[in-house]
C-alpha positions in Angstrom: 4.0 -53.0 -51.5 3.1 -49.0 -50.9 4.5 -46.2 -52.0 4.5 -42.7 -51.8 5.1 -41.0 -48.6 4.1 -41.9 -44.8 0.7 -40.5 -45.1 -0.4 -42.1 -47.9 0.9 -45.3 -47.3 -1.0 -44.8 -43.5 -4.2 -43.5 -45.6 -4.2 -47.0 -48.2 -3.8 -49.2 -45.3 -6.8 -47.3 -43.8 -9.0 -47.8 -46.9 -8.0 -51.5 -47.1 -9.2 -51.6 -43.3 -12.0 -49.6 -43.8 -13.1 -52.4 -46.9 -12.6 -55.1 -44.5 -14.7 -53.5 -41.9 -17.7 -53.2 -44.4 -17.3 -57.2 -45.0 -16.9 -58.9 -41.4 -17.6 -58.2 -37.8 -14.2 -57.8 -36.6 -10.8 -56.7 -37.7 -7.1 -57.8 -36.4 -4.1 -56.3 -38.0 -1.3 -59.2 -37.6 2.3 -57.9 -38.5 4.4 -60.7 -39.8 7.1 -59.3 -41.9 10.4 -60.0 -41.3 12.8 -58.0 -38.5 13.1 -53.9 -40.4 15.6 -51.4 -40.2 16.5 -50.3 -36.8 15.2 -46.9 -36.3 17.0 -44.2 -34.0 15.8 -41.5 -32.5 13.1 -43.9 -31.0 9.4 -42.5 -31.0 8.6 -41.3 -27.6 5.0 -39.8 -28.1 2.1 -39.6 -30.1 3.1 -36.1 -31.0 6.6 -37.2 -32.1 4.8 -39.8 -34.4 2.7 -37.6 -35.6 5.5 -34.9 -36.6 7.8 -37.6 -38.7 4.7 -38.4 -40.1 4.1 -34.8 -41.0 7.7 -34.4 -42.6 7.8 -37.7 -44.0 10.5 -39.5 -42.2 11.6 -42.9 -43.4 9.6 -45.3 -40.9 9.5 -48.9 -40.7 6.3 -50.5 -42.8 5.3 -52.2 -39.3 4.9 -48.6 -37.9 2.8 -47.4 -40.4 0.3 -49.9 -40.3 0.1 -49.6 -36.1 -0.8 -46.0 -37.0 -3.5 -46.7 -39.3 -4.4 -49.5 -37.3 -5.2 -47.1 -34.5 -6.7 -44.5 -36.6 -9.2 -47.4 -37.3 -9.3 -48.5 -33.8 -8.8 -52.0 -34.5 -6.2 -54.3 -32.5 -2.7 -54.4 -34.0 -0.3 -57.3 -33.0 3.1 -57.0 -33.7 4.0 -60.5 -34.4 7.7 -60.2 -35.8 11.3 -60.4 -34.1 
C-alpha cells in the first residue's frame, strides 16, 4: 500500500512501471481491487484530474494508477465492479 499524497503515490507507481519496462517488452496495468469509495464531483477532464491532483484530493487507488498508467503510456484495464 502507498502513502503520502496523490502525486507521490502516482510518481511510485510510475517508477514501479518504469522498472518493469526496463525488464520485458510490454506492460499492462490490470486493476483488480475490490469496488472503492464512490467519488462525487465526477472527473470530467483531464484538467479537472490534474487540479485534484494538484490540491491533493482523496481519490480512489484505481484512479491513481490510470494516471500514472497514462503518464507511462501503457494500457490500463479497469477490471473491478
Amino acid at each position: 500500500m502507498f502513502t503520502g499524497s496523490s502525486q507521490q503515490c502516482i510518481d511510485k507507481v510510475r517508477a514501479d512501471i518504469q522498472d518493469m519496462k526496463k525488464r520485458v517488452d510490454k506492460v499492462v496495468v490490470l486493476w483488480t481491487a475490490n469496488t472503492e469509495m464512490y467519488m462525487l464531483p465526477v472527473i470530467d477532464s483531464m484538467s479537472d484530474l490534474k487540479s485534484m491532483v494538484d490540491r491533493n484530493v482523496s481519490l480512489p487507488a484505481s484512479v491513481l494508477f490510470a494516471v500514472a498508467a497514462i503518464e507511462e503510456q501503457v494500457l490500463y484495464l479497469n477490471g473491478s465492479p
